[in-house]
N, C-alpha and C positions, 0 to 999 in steps of 0.2 A: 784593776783586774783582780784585786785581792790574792797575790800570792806574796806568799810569808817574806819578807827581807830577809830573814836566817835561811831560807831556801837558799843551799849552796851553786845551783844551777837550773836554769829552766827550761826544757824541752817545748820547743814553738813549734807547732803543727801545721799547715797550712793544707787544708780538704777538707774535707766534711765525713758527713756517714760514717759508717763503721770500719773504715783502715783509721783516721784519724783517734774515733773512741779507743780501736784496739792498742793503739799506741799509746793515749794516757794510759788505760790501764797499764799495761803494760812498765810504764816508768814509776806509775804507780805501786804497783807489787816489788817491784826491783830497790827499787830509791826511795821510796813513800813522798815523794815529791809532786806536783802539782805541775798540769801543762796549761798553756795557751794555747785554743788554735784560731787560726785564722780562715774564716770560711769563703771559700770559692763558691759556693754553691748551698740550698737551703741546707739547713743544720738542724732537722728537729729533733734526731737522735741522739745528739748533743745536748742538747739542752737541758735543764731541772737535774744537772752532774755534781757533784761535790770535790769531783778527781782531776775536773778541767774550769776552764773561765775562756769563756768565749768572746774576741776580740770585735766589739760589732761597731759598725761605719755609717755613717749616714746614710751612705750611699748602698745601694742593692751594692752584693759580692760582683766580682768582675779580676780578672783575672788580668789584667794589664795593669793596673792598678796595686797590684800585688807589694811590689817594692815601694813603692811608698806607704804602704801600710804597715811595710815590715819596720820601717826605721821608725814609728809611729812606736809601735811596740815596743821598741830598743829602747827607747826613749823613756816609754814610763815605766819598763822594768829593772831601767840603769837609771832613774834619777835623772835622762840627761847626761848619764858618762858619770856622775860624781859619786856612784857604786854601781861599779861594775863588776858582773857574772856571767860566766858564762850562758850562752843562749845558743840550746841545739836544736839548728836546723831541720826539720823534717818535712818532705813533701809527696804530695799525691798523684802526683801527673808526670809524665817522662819528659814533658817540654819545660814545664816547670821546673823539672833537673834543672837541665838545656839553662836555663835562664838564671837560677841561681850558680852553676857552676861559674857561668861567664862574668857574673858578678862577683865571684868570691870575693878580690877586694876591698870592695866597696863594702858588700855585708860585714866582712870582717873588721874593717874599722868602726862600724858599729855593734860589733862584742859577736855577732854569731860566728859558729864552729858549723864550717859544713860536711857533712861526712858523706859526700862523693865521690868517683872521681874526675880528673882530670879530663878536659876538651879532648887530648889527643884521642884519650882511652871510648870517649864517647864517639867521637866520630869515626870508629872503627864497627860500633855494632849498625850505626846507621850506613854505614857502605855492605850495599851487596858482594861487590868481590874479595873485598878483603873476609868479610864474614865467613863466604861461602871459602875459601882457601885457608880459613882457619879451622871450621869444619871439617872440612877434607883430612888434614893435619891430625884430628885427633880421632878422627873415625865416628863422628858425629851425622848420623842421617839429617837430610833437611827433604821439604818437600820440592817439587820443582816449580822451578819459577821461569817466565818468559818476561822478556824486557820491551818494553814502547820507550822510543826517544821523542820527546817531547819538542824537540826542534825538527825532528818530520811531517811534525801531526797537520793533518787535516781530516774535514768529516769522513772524505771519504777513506783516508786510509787508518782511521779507528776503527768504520764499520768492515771492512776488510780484517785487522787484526785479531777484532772479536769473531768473524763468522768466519775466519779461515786458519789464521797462524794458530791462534789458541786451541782448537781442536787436531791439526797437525802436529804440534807439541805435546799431544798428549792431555790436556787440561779440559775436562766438562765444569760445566758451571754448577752450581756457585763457587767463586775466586775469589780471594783479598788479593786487595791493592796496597799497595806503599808508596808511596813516594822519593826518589832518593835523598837523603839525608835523615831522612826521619824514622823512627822507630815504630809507632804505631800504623795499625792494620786498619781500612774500612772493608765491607762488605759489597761484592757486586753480585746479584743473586744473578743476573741472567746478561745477556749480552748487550739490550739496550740499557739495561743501568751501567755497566763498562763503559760503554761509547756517551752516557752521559757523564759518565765520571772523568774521563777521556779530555772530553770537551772545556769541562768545566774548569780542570788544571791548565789548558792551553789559554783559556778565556782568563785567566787571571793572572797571566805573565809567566806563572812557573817556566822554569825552564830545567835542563837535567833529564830525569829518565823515571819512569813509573815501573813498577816492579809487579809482576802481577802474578800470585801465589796460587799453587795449590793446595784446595780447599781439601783436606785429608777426611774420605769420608766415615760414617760412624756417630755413635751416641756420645754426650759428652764427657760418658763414664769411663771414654780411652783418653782424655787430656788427662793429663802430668804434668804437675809446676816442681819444680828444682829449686827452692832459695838457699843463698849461700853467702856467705862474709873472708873477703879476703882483707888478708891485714897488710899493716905498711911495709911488709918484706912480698905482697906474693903470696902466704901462705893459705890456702883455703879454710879456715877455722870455723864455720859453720857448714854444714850439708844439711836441709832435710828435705823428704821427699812426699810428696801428697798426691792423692788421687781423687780427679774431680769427679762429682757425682752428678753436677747439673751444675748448668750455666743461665742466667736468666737470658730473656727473651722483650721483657717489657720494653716499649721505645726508650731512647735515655739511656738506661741500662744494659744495653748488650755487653757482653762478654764477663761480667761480675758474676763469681763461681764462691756464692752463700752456701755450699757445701762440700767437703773434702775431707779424705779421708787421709791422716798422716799414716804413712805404713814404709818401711825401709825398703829400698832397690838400691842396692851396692852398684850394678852394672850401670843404671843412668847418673847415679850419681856421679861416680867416678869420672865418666865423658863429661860432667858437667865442670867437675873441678879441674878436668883436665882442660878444655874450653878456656876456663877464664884464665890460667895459668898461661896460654898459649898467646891470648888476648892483653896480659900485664894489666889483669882486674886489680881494682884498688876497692873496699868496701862493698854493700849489699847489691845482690841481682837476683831477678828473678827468672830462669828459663821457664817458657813455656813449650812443650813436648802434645804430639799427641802419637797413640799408638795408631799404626797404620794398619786394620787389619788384614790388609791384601799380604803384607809379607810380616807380620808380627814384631814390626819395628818401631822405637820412637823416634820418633823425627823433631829436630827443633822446629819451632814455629816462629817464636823470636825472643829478645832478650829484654828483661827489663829496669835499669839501674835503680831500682830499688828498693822497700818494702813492699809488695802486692797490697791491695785495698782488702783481702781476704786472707792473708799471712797469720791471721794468728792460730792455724793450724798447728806452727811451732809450738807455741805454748802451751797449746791443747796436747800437744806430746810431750812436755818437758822442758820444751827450749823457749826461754825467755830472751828475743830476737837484740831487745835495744841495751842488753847489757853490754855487747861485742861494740855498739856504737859507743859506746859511754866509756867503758875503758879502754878503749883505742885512742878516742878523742879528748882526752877529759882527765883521765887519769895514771894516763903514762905509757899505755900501752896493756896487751894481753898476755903478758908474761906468767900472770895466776889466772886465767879464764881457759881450761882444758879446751881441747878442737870436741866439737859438739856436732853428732848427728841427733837426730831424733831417737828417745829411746824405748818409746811404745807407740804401738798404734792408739788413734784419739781420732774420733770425730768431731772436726767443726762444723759448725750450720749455727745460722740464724732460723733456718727454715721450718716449721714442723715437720717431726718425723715422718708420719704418715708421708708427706710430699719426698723428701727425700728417698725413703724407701720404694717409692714408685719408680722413679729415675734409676737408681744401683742398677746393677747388673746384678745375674745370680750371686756370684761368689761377693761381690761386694754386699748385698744384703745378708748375708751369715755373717761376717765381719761387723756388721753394725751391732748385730744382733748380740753379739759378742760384748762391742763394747757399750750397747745400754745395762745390759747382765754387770758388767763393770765400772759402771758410775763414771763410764768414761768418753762422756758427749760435752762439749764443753760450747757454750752458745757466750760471746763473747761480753754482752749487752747482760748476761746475768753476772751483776757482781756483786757480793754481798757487802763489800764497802759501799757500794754506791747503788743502794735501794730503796731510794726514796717511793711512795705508792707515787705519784705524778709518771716514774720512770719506769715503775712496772707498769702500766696502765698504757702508755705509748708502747712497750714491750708486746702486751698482747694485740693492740690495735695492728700492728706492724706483721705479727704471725696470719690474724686474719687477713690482712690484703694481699700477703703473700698467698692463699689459697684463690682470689682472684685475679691475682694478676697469672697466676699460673693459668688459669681455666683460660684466661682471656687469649694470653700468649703464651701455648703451651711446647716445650723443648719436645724432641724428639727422644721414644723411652728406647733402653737398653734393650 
């Protein structure tokens, strides 16, 4: 994989696309060090990089496979154990947390450093009532949610649930679903996709309770992510605050938010750090928030242990995210790393402008406006270490399909 032997430590990626890129960079501007990552999924954006070494496998990427790929890597970047370095963990997927926290020991006998935290801590954002009573707790809005127990289910009392309980509670379609234990959201746009989705959890043994959310309605210029770094006392040490401009739409891609704008809110921050303080957060999460315009409030929507796929909003304001991982983990703790919110507004996107600025909202469109006037857009994929023509050449390839995957699958405008 060609990273340097004198290289004091290696950051191991494991995703694809641009949270991965942004994270070598990232270690790269910090450490001037070189990452691995391990790909889940195609990598073209990756590719022809000078900053990273892509781990590839015979076999197509696959995610079950994961851990034995990982000690694959341990291997030829320890020699085998016979020099051995540190190797920081990073991942892209919240199940993939799930799955490497449960393994920490095992990983850890072969050299990686995981900066998560603990089972207990996770299995708290994955429960609905502890969640929602830690909320309550710090005066955090959530939206409402209605329960289906999964050991009542039949056909007919889904289609019941969806055409009676859910509109009696308050809730019009479209809904997200959860599952309990689990952190992540799907989409039910109308009532027979619920009673499909309903079905299809009962049909595969689940058992437990589905959680079924209110879809907060609105452009995607009222979501608000929160990312934050608590260190090994508790202490909240990172805050920063962003505001989405557009979410895609493409199949495959829902929910990835290629534009944001960093900008301060003291008031959500504050519930946010208060939140994970309440919660005995250890290391990064990301809330996601959206504002509700019915009564001008943000509501969490859910939490997420770890870097966002779209986080490097921080560093477009200032804040270089994996330094807090690296001297927490690595070098003794953050005793010289000041507590850090964001210190100007910056917009990120991959997207071209034009696209973006369609999406904004008014006042979010003077704010851009503002910060193109100040050389302060920051596209993550431009970086003057690593511009090779091969990498600008898929850079601009990547701006164009983004104006047709828009036309194709177009977000709803502000």
């Amino acid at each position: 994989m060609n990273i340097p032997a004198a290289q004091p430590f290696v950051p191991v990626l494991v995703g694809n696309d641009v949270g991965s890129y942004s994270l070598a960079r990232e270690f790269h501007e910090a450490y001037g060090v070189k990452s691995v990552v391990v790909p889940t999924a195609g990598c073209g954006n990756l590719r022809h990089s000078s900053i990273l070494r892509l781990f590839r496998s015979s076999r197509e990427p696959r995610r079950d496979d994961v851990l034995d790929r990982l000690a694959s890597v341990a291997a030829e970047l320890t020699d085998h154990g016979e020099s051995p370095r540190p190797l920081l963990l990073m991942v892209d997927d919240d199940e993939l947390v799930r799955t490497v926290v449960d393994r920490r020991q095992e990983l850890g006998v072969l050299g990686y450093t995981i900066p998560y935290p603990n089972p207990l801590v996770l299995d708290q954002i994955a429960s609905e009532d502890t969640l929602a009573a830690a909320c309550a707790d710090v005066g955090l809005a959530r939206p409402r949610v209605v329960t289906y127990d999964l050991a009542e289910h039949t056909a007919q009392r889904a289609r019941g649930f969806a055409r009676d309980e859910l509109p009696a509670a308050g809730l019009s379609f479209p809904v997200d679903l959860r599952h309990e234990g689990r952190t992540q959201l799907r989409a039910a746009e109308d009532p027979e996709a619920l009673v499909a989705a309903l079905e299809e959890a009962a049909g595969s043994g689940a058992s437990g309770r589905m959680f079924v959310v209110e879809r907060i309605p609105g452009p995607d210029s009222l979501l608000r992510l929160v990312t934050c770094f608590a260190d090994q006392t508790g202490a909240v040490r990172l805050s920063a605050h962003g505001e989405v401009i557009v979410e895609q739409r493409t199949p495959g891609q829902e929910g990835r938010t290629p534009a944001v704008l960093a900008a301060r809110d003291e008031h959500v921050e504050g519930l946010a750090a208060a939140l994970l303080r309440r919660l005995g957060w250890r290391g990064f999460a990301v809330l996601t928030l959206k504002v509700d315009p019915r009564d001008d409030t943000a509501k969490l929507i859910g939490i997420s242990p770890r870097l966002g796929r779209d986080h490097h909003y921080l560093t477009a304001a200032g804040i270089n995210p994996v330094r807090f991982a690296v001297e927490e983990h690595l070098n003794g703790g953050l005793a010289g790393l000041d507590t850090a919110a964001t210190s100007y507004s910056a917009l990120y996107t991959t997207l071209p402008l034009p696209l973006v600025r369609r999406y904004a909202d008014t006042d979010q469109r003077r704010r851009i406006a503002l910060m193109i006037d100040r050389d302060a857009v920051v596209d993550p994929f431009r970086y003057e270490a690593d511009s090779g023509l091969r990498r600008r050449l898929r850079r601009r390839m990547g701006r164009a399909r983004a104006y047709r995957d828009f036309r194709r699958f177009p977000p709803p405008t502000a």
